[in-house]
C-alpha positions as CSV (number, residue, x, y, z in Angstrom):
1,X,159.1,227.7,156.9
2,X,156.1,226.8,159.5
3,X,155.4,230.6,158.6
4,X,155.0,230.0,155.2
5,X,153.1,227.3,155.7
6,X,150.6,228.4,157.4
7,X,149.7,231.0,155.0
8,X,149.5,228.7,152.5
9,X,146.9,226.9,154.6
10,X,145.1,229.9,155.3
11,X,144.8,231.2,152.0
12,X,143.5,227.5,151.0
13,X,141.4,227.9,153.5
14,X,139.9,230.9,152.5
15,X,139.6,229.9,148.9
16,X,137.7,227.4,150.2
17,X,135.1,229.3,152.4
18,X,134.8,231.4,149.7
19,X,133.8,229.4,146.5
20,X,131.4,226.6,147.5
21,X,133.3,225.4,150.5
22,X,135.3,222.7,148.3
23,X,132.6,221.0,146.2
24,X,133.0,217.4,145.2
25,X,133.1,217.7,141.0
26,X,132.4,214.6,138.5
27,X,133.9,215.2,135.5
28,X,132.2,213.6,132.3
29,X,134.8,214.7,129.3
30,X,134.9,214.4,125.1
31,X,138.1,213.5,123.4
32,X,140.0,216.3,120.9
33,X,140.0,220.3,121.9
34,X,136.9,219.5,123.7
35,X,139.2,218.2,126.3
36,X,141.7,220.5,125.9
37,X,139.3,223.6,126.8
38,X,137.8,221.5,129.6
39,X,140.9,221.1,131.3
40,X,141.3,224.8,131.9
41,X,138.0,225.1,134.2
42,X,138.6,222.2,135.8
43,X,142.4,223.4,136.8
44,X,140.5,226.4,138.0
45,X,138.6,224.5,139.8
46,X,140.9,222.6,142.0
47,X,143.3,225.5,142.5
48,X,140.1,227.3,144.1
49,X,140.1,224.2,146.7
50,X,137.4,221.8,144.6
51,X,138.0,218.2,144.1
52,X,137.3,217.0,141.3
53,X,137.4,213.2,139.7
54,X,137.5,212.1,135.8
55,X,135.3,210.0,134.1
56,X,138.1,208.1,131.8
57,X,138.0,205.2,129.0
58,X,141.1,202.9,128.8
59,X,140.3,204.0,125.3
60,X,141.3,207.3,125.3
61,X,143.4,209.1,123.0
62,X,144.0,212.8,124.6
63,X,144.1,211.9,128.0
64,X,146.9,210.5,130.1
65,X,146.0,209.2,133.0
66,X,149.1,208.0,134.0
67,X,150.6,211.8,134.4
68,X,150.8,213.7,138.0
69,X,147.8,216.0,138.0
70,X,146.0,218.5,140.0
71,X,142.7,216.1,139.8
72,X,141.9,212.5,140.1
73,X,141.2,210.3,137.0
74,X,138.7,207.2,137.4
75,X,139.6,204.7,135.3
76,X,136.7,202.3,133.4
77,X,137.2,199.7,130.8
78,X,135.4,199.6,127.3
79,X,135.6,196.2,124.8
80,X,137.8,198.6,122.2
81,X,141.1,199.6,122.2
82,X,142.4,203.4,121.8
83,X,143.9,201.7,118.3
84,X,140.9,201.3,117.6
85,X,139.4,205.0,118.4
86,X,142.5,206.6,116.3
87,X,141.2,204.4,113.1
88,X,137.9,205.6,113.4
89,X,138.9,209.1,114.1
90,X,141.4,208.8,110.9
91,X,138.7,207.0,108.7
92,X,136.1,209.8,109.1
93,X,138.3,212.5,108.9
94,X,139.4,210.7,105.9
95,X,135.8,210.8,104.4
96,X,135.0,214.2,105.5
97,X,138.1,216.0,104.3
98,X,138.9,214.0,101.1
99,X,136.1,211.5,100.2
100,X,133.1,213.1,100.2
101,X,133.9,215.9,97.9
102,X,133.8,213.1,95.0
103,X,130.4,211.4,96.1
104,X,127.1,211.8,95.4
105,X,124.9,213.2,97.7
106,X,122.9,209.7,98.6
107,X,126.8,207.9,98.7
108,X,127.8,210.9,101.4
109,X,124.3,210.4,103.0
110,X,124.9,206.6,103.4
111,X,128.3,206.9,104.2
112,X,127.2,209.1,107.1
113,X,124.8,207.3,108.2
114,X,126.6,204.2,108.9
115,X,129.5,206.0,110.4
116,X,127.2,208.0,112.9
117,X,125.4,204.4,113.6
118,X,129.0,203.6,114.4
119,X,129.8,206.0,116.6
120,X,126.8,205.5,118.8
121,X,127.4,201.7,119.0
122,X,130.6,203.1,120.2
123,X,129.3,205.7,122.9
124,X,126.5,203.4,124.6
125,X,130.1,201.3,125.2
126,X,131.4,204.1,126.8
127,X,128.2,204.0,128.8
128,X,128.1,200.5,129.8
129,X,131.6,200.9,131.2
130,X,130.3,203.1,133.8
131,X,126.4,202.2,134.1
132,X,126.7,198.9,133.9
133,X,129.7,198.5,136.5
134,X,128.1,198.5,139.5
135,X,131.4,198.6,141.3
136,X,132.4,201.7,139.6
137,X,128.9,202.9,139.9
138,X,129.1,202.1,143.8
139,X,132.3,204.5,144.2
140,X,130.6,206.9,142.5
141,X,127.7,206.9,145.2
142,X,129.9,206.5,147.8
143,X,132.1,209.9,146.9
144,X,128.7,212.4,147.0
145,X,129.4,214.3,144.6
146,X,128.1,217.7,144.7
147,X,128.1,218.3,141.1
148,X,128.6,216.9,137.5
149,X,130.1,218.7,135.2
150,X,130.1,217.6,131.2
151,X,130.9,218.2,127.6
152,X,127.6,215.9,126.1
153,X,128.8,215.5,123.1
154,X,129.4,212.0,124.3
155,X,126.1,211.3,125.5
156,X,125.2,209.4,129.4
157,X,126.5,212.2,131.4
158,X,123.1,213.7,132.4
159,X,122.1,209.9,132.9
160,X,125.2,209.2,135.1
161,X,124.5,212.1,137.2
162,X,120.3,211.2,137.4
163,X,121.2,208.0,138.9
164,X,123.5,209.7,140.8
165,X,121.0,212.3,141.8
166,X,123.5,215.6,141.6
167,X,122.8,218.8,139.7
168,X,124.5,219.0,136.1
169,X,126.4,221.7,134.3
170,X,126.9,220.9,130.3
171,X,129.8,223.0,129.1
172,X,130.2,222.7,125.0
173,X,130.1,224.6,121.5
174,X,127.2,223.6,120.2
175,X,125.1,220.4,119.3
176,X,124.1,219.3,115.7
177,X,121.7,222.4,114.1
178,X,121.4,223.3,117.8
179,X,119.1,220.5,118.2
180,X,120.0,219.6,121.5
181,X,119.7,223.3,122.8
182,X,116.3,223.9,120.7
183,X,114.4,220.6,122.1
184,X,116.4,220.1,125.3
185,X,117.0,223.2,126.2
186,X,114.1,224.8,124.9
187,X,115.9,227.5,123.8
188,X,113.8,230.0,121.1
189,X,114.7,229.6,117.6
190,X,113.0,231.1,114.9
191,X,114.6,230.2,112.1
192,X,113.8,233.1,110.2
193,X,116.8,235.1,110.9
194,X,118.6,232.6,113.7
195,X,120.6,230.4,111.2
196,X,121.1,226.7,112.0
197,X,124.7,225.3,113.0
198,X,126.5,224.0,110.0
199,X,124.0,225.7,108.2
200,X,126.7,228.1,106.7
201,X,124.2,231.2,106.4
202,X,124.3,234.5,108.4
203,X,121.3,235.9,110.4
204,X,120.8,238.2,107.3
205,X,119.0,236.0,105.0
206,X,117.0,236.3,101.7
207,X,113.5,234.4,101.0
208,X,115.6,231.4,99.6
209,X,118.2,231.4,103.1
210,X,115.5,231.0,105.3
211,X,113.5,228.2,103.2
212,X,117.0,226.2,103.5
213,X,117.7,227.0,107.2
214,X,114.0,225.7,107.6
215,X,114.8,223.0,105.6
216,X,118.4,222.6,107.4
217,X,116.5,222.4,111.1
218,X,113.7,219.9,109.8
219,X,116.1,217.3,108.0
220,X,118.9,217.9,111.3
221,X,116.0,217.5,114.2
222,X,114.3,214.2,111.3
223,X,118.2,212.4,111.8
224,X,118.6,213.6,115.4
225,X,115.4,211.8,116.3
226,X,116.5,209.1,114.5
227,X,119.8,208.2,116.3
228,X,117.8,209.7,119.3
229,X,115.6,206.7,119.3
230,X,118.2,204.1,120.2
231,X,119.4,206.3,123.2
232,X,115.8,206.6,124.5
233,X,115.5,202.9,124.8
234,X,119.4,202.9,126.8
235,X,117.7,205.9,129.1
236,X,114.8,203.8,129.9
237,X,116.4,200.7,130.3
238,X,119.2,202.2,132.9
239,X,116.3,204.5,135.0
240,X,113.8,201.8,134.9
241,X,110.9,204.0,133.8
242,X,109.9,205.3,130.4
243,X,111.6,208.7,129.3
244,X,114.0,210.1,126.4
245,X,117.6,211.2,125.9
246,X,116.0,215.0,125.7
247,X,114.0,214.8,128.7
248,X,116.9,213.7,130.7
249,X,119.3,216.3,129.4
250,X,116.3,219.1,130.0
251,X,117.1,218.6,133.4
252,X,120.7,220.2,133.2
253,X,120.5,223.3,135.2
254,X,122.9,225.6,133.4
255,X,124.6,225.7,130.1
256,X,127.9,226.8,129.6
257,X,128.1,227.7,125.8
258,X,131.5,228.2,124.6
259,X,131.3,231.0,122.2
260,X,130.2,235.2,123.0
261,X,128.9,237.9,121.3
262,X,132.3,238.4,119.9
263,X,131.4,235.1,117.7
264,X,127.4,234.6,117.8
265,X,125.1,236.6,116.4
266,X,122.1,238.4,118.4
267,X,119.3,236.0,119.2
268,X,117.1,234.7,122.4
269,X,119.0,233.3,125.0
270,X,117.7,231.4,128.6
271,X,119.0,232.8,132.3
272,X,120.4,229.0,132.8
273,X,122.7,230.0,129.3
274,X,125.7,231.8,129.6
275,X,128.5,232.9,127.8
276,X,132.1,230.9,128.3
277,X,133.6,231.8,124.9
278,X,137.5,231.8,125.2
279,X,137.8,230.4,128.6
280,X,141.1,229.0,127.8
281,X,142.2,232.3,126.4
282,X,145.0,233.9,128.4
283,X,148.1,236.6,128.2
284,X,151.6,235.2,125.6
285,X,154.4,233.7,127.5
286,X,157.8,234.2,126.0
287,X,158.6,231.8,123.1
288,X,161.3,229.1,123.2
289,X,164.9,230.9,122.6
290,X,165.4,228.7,119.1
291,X,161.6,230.2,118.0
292,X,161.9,233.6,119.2
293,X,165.2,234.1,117.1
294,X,163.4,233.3,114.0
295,X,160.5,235.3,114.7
296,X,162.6,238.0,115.1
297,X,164.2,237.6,112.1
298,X,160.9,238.3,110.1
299,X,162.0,242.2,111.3
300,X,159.0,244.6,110.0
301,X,157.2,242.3,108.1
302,X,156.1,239.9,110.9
303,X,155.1,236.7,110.8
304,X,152.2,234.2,110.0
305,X,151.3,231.4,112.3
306,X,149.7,228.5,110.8
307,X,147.7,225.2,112.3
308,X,145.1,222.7,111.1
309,X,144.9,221.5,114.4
310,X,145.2,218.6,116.4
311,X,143.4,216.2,114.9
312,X,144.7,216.5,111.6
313,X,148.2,214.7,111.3
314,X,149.3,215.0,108.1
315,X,148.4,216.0,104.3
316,X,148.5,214.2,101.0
317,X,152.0,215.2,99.3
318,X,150.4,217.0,96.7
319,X,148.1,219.4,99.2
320,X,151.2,219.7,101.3
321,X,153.5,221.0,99.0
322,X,150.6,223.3,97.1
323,X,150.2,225.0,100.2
324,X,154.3,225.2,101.0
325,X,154.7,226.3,97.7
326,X,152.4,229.5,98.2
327,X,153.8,230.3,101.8
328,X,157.2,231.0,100.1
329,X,155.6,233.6,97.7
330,X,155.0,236.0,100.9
331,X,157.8,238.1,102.8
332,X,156.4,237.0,105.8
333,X,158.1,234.0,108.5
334,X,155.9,231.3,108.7
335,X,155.8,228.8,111.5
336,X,153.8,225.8,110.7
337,X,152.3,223.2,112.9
338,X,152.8,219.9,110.6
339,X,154.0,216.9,111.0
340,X,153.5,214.7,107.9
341,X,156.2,214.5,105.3
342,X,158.9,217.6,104.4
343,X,157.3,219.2,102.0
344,X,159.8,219.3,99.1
345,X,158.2,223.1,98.0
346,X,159.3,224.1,101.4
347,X,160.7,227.4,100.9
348,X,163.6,229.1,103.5
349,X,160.6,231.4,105.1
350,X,158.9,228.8,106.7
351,X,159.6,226.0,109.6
352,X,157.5,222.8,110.5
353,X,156.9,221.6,114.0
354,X,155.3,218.8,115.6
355,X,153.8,221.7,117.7
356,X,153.6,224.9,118.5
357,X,152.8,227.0,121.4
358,X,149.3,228.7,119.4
359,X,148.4,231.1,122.0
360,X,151.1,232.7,122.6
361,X,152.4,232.8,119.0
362,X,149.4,234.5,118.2
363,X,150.4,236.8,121.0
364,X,153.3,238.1,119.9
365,X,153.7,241.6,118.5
366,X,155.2,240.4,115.5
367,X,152.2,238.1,114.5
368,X,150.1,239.4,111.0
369,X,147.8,236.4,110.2
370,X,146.6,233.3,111.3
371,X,145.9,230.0,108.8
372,X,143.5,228.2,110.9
373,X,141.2,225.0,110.1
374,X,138.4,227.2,112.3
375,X,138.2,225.5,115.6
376,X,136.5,227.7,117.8
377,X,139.5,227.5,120.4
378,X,141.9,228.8,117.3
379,X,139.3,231.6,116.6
380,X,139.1,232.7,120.0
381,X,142.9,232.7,120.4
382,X,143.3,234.7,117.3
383,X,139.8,237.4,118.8
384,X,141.7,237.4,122.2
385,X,144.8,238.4,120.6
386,X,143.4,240.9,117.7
387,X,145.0,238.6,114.4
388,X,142.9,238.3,111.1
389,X,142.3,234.8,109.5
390,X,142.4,232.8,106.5
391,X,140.0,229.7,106.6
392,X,140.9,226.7,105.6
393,X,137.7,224.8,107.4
394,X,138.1,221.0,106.7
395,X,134.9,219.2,109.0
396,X,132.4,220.1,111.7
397,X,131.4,223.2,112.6
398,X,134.6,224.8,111.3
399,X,132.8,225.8,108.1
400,X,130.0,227.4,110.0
401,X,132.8,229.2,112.7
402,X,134.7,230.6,109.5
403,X,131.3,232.3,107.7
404,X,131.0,233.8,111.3
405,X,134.2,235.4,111.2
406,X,133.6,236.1,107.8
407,X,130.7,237.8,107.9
408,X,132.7,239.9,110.6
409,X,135.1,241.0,108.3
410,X,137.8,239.3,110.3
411,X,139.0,236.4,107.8
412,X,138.9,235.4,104.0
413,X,137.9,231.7,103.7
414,X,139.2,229.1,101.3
415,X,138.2,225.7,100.4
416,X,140.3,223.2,101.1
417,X,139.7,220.6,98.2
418,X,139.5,223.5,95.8
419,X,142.2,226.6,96.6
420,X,145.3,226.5,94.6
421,X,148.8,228.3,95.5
422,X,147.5,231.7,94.1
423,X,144.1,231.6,96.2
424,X,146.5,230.9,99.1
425,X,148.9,233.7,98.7
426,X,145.9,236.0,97.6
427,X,143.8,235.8,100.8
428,X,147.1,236.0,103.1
429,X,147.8,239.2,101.1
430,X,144.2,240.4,101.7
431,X,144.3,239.9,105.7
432,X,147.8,241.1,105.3
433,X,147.7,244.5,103.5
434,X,143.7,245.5,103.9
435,X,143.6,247.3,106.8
436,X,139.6,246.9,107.3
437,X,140.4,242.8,108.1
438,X,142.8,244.0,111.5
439,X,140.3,246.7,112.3
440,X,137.2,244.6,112.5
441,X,139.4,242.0,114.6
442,X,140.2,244.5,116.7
443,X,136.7,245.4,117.0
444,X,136.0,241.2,117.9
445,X,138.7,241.4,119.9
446,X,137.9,244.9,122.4
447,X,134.2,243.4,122.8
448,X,135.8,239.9,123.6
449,X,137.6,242.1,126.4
450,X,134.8,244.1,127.6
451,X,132.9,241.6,130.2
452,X,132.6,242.0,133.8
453,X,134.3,239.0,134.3
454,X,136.3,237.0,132.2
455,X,135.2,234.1,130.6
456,X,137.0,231.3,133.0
457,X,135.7,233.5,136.2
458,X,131.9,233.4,134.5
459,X,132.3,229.8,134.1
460,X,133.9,229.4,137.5
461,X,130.7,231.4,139.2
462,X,127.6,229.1,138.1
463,X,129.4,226.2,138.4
464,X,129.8,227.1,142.0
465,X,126.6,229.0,142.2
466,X,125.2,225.4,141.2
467,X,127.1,223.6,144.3
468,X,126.2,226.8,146.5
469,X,122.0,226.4,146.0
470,X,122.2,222.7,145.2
471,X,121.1,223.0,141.7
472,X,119.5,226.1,139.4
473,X,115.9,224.6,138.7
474,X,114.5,228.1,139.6
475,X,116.4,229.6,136.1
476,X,114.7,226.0,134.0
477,X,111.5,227.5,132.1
478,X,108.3,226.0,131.9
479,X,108.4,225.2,128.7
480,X,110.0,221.9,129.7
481,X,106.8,220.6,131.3
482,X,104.6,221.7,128.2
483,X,104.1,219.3,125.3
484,X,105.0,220.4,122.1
485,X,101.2,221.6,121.1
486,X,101.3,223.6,124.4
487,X,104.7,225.4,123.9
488,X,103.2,226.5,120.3
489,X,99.8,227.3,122.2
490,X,98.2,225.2,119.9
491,X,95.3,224.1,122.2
492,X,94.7,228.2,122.8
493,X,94.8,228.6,119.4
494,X,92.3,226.1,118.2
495,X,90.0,227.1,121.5
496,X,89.9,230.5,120.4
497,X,89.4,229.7,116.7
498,X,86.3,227.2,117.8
499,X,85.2,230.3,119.7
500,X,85.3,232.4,116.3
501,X,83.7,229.9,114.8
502,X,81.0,229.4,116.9
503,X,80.0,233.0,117.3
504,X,80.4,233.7,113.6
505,X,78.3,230.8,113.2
506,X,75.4,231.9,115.8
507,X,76.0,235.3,114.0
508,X,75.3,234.5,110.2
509,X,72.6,232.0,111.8
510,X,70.8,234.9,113.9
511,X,71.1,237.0,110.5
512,X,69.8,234.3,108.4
513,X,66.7,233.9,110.9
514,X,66.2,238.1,111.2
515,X,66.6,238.2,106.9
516,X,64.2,234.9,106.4
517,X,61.6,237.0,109.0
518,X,62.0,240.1,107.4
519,X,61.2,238.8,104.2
520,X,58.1,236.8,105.4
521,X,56.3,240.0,107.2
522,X,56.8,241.6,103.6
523,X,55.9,239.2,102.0
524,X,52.5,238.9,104.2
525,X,52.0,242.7,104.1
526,X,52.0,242.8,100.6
527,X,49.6,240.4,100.5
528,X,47.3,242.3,102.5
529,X,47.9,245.5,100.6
C-alpha cells in the first residue's frame, strides 16, 4: 500500500514539475454547453496537478455547486433567483424559436433590443456580485492567482482579472459578427470573402453577398457599440480611470477559439489565436445494457440519433408529433433526446429519453445520421465520429454552424418553423442513402484527426505556456496601440496624397510659368521680326 502510494505521489509530483509547476487557475464560466465544454479543460487541468477555483452565481442553472468535484467553486450572491434566469432563458428562446417568425422586422428589432438591454442589466449584476464585494474581492487577492481563464460571453472576466493583475486566457465560439475578435482582438477581416457570424453566407460570395456581409458587420459592430457604451462606463467606474469594454478585453493574451479547420473557413488568423475545436471530443464508451439492445435491434440498417439540445425542453404538440410522425416513415431506430409530452405519432422505431449519452451514441458503429439543432459541440461530436447531419438550427449561431457544414457537403438543413413530415424524412433519406454526405464527413472528420496534438492537449499547452512566461504580450500585435486611422494608415495615406498634390501642383505651376514664358518670347520676337 505505502508502495503504491508513493508512486502516486511521484507521478503527482512529476505532473506537476512538468506543466507549470501547479498554477493557481480563476475560472470565469457561461451558463449552457458553454459550461459544459469548459469543464473538460478545466478537469484536465486539475488532474495535471493545477488548482483551480470557480467563479459561481447562486443563480445558476447548469452548475452544482453542491456536488464533490475535482475543483473548488466560489460562491457569490446576485439580487435574482435561478427562477428567474430559467424564465428569461425560456422567454427568449420562446421569441427566437416561435415568435419572431410572425413579426415584422421593426417588432423583432424591438423585441431584441429590450431583451439584450435585459440581459446586460442582468450581467453587470453578475459583476457587482464579485466587483463590488470587497470581501469576495479580498480572497481573490489573497489566493494569487496565476491565471484567469474565461468564456466572455458574460462579460467582467478580463476586468476581474485587471484588478486582479493576472494574465487572461478567453476560451469561446465566437462573439456577435466576430465583433469582439475584429475590434478587441484586432484580428483581420475583410469582409469581402471572410463572412460575418450569423451572417449565413459562405466565403464564396457574389457582388450582392458581400454588400450584405458589409452591411451585416456595420449594423452588428453599430448595436455592439451600442450596448458597448453602458459597459465602458462599468469599466471606468470599477478601474478608476477612463477606458472601454474592448480595450480591456485587447489585453487578453491568447484566444482559445473553439472551432478548426474542420469547421472554419481559410482566413487570417493572430499567433495569440489558436484552434480548440472539439476539445470535449473523445473515444464511445459502451451504451447502457437496456440502449444497446435496442440499437442492436436496428440490425443493418442502423440507427439515427437525434437532439435539440439542452436548452430546449420541450416542443409544441403539433411540432412534436410532425416530426414523430416522419421518424416512423424510416427503417432506421431512432433514439431521441425529448422530454416534453409523448408524442401520440410516436411510431414503434423510435424511443424518448430525458437524455442520452450523445458522444458516444454517435460513436457507435451502428450510427447513420445525426438530427442536431447545430451546436457547435453536437457538430464536432458528429466530425469526431464521421456521421452526416440534418439541421434543424432553432437560435444563435446554429444557423450560421449548419450553412458551414453545409457548404461541406456534410448535412442537409431544414427550417424549423417551415419543414413538414416529408421534408424531414426526405433529408434523412438524403444523408442516409447519398453516399457523397458520409464521404465528405469523413473528409471533416480525417482532417479533424490530423493535428499534432489534440484539441484538449493544444488548449492545455498555452494555457500553461501563459502560467509558465507569466503572460503572452510578446504574441499581442501592435495594432492594439494604433487608433483606428492608424491601423487603416490613414495618416500615411493622406501624407502621401498631400505629397502628390503638392508636387503635381508645383508641376502644372512650373509648366504654366515655362508655357506663359514661351509664349511671351514669341510673342516679342514676332514683334521684332
Amino acid at each position: 500500500m505505502k508502495v503504491v502510494l508513493c508512486a502516486q505521489t511521484l507521478l503527482f509530483l512529476q505532473i506537476c514539475i512538468g506543466s507549470s509547476d501547479c498554477g493557481n487557475v480563476l475560472i470565469w464560466p457561461t451558463e449552457g454547453s458553454h459550461w459544459l465544454n469548459l469543464k473538460h479543460v478545466i478537469e484536465t487541468l486539475t488532474g495535471r496537478g493545477h488548482n483551480a477555483t470557480v467563479l459561481v452565481s447562486n443563480a445558476t442553472l447548469f452548475m452544482d455547486y453542491t456536488k464533490f468535484s475535482t475543483f473548488s467553486y466560489e460562491v457569490f450572491g446576485v439580487p435574482f433567483s435561478n427562477e428567474t434566469m430559467q424564465y428569461w432563458m425560456d422567454e427568449f428562446l420562446h421569441f427566437w424559436i416561435y415568435e419572431s417568425e410572425h413579426m415584422s422586422y421593426w417588432q423583432t428589432f424591438r423585441t431584441f433590443m429590450d431583451m439584450m438591454s435585459n440581459d446586460i442589466k442582468m450581467c453587470l449584476q453578475i459583476c457587482d456580485g464579485v466587483l463590488r464585494s470587497e470581501p469576495l474581492m479580498e480572497k481573490l487577492k489573497e489566493s494569487k492567482f496565476d491565471l484567469m481563464l474565461a468564456d466572455p460571453i458574460y462579460p467582467c472576466s478580463e476586468l476581474v482579472a485587471e484588478v486582479l493583475g493576472v494574465p487572461l486566457v478567453y476560451t469561446f465560439r465566437f462573439s456577435e459578427a466576430n465583433t469582439m475578435e475584429r475590434h478587441c482582438g484586432q484580428i483581420p477581416a475583410p469582409p469581402s470573402y471572410v463572412p460575418a457570424t450569423m451572417g449565413k453566407l459562405t466565403d464564396h460570395m457574389d457582388f450582392t453577398d458581400r454588400l450584405i456581409n458589409m452591411l451585416f458587420y456595420w449594423s452588428q459592430d453599430i448595436l455592439q457599440m451600442y450596448f458597448w457604451k453602458e459597459m465602458d462606463s462599468y469599466y471606468s467606474e470599477i478601474l478608476g480611470k477612463p477606458t472601454t469594454f474592448c480595450e480591456t478585453m485587447g489585453k487578453a493574451d491568447i484566444w482559445l477559439i473553439r472551432t478548426y479547420w474542420d469547421f472554419e473557413y481559410p482566413r487570417p488568423f493572430l499567433p495569440n489565436f489558436q484552434f480548440v475545436g472539439g476539445l470535449h471530443c473523445k473515444p464511445a464508451k459502451p451504451l447502457p445494457e437496456a440502449m444497446e439492445e435496442f440499437v442492436q435491434r436496428s440490425g443493418d440498417d442502423g440507427i439515427v440519433v437525434f437532439s435539440l439540445g439542452s436548452m430546449i425542453k420541450n416542443l409544441t404538440s403539433e411540432k412534436a408529433n410532425m416530426i414523430a410522425s416522419a421518424l416512423g416513415q424510416i427503417k432506421q431506430k431512432v433514439l431521441w433526446r425529448y422530454s416534453g409530452k409523448k408524442p401520440e405519432t410516436l411510431a414503434p422505431n423510435t424511443r424518448v429519453y430525458d437524455w442520452i449519452p450523445q458522444n458516444d451514441l454517435l460513436g457507435h458503429p451502428k450510427t447513420k445520421a445525426f438530427i442536431t439543432h447545430g451546436g457547435t459541440n453536437g457538430i464536432y461530436e458528429a466530425i469526431y465520429h464521421g456521421i452526416p447531419m440534418v439541421g434543424i438550427p432553432m437560435f444563435g449561431d446554429q444557423p450560421d454552424n449548419m450553412v458551414h457544414m453545409k457548404s461541406k457537403g456534410a448535412a442537409v438543413v431544414l427550417d424549423f418553423n417551415k419543414m413538414e413530415s416529408k421534408d424531414l424524412v426526405e433529408a434523412l433519406n438524403t444523408v442516409l442513402y447519398d453516399k457523397s454526405y458520409k464521404e465528405n464527413i469523413m473528409k471533416l472528420s480525417r482532417i479533424h484527426h490530423d493535428q499534432p496534438m489534440s484539441p484538449l492537449d493544444t488548449a492545455v499547452f498555452w494555457i500553461e505556456f501563459v502560467m509558465r512566461h507569466k503572460g503572452a504580450k510578446h504574441l499581442r500585435v501592435q495594432a492594439h496601440n494604433l487608433t483606428w486611422y492608424q491601423y487603416h494608415s490613414l495618416d500615411v495615406i493622406a501624407v502621401l496624397l498631400a505629397c502628390v498634390a503638392a508636387v503635381t501642383f508645383i508641376f502644372i505651376k512650373t509648366c504654366s510659368f515655362c508655357f506663359r514664358k514661351c509664349c511671351k518670347r514669341s510673342k516679342t520676337k514676332s514683334k521684332k521680326e
